[in-house]
VEXDRENVEX-984354 format. One record per residue (C-alpha): residue number from 1; residue in one letter; x, y, z negated. Coordinates in steps of 0.1 Angstrom, whole numbers, plus 5000, padded with zeros to 4 digits. Layout:
<pts>
+-----+---+------+------+------+
:   k : r :   px :   py :   pz :
+-----+---+------+------+------+
: NUM : a :    X :    Y :    Z :
...
+-----+---+------+------+------+
</pts>
This chain:
<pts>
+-----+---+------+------+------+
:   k : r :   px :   py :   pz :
+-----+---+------+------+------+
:   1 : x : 8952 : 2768 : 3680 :
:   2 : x : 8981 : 2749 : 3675 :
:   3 : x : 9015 : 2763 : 3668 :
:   4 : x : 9047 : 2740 : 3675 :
:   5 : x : 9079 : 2749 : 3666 :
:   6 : x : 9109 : 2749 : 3691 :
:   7 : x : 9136 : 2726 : 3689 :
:   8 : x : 9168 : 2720 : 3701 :
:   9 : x : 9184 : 2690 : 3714 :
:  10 : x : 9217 : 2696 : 3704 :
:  11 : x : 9235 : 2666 : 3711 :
:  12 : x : 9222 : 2670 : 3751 :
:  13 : x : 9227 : 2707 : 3749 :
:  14 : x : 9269 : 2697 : 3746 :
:  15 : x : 9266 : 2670 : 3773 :
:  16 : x : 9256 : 2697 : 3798 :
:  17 : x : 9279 : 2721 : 3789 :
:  18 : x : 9308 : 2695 : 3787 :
:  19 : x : 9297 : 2683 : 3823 :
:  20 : x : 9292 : 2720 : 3839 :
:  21 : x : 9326 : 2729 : 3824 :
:  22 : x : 9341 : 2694 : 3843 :
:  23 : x : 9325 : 2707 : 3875 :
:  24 : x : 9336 : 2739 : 3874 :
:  25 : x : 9374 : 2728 : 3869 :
:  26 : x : 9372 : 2708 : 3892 :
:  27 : x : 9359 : 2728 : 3919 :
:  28 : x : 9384 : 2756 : 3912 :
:  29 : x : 9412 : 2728 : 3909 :
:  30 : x : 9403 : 2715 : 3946 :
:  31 : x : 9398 : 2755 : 3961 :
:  32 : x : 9432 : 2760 : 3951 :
:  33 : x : 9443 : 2728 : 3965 :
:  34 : x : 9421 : 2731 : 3997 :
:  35 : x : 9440 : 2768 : 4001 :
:  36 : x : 9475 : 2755 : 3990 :
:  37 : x : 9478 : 2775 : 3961 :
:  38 : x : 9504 : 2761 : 3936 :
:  39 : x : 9484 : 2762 : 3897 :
:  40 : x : 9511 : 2767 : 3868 :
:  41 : x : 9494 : 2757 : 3834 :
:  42 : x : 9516 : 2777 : 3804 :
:  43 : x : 9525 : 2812 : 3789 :
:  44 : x : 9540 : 2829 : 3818 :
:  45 : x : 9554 : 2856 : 3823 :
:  46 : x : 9571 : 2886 : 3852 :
:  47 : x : 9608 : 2885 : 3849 :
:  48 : x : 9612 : 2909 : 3881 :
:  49 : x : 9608 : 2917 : 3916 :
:  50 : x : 9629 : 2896 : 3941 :
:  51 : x : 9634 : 2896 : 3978 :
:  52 : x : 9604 : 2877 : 3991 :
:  53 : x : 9578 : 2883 : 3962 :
:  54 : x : 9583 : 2883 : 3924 :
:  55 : x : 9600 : 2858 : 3900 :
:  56 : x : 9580 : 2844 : 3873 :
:  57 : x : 9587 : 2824 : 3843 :
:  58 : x : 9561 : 2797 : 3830 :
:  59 : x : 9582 : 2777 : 3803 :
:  60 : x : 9617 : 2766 : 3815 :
:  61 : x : 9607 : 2766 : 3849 :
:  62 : x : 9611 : 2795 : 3872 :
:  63 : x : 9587 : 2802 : 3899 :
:  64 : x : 9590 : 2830 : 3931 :
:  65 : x : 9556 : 2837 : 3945 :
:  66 : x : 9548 : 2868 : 3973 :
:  67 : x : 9511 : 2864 : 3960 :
:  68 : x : 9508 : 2859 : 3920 :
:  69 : x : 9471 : 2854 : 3907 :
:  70 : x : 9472 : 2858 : 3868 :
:  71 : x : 9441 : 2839 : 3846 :
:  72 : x : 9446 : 2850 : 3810 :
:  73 : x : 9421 : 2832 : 3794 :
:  74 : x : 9408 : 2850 : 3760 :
:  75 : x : 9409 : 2844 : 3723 :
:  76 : x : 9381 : 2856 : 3702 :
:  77 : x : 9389 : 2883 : 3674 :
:  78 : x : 9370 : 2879 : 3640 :
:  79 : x : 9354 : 2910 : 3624 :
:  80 : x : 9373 : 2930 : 3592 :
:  81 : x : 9368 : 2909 : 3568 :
:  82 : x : 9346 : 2878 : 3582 :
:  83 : x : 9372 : 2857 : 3592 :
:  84 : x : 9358 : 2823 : 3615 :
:  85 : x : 9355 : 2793 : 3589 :
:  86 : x : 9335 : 2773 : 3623 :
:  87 : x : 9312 : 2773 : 3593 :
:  88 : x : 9291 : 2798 : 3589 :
:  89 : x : 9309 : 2822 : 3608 :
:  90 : x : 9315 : 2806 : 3646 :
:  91 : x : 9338 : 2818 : 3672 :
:  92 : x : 9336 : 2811 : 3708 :
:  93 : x : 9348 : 2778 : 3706 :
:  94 : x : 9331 : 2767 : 3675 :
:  95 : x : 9298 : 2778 : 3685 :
:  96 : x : 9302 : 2757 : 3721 :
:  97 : x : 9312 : 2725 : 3697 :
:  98 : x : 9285 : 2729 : 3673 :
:  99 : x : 9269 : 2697 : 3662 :
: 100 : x : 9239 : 2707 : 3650 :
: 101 : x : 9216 : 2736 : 3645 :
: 102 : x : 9215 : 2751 : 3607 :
: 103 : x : 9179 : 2748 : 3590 :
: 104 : x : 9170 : 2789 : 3586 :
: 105 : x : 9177 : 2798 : 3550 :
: 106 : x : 9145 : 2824 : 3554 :
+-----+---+------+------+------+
</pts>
């Protein structure tokens, strides 16, 4: 029997995730559009209640919206005392934009 070893084509591995991320930005980019939702990019955030909906501040620029959808994103946290180095020791992002897979040490 023979036994081959899996590998990984890393290089092609980023190309698809790069081009399913494009898609997906794009689709939500042209939903928005198609249902005339107004897309703020910034740190935002509630400065009250007005008549007609809720003022809201992204940057210097004040907004008043009835309907508000907030996307938070996320940042990744780092275990006590195993900070990310995108070394040896990947985050979100750093595992996502890896170049190329580690030879096992084992």
């Amino acid at each position: 029997m023979l036994e081959k070893s899996a590998s990984i084509d890393v290089a092609k591995m980023l190309g698809r995730k790069e081009k399913v991320v494009k898609q997906n930005n794009d689709g939500i980019a042209f939903l928005l559009k198609k249902n005339k939702v107004a897309f703020f990019h910034g740190r935002g955030s509630f400065a009250g209640r007005v008549e007609g909906g809720y003022e809201i501040r992204v940057g210097e620029e004040v907004l008043v919206g009835r309907h508000v959808i907030v996307a938070t994103g996320s940042t990744a946290r780092a275990l006590p005392g195993a900070p990310f180095d995108e070394q040896r020791i990947l985050s979100n992002d750093g595992a996502l934009a890896i170049g190329a897979v580690r030879r096992s040490s084992a």
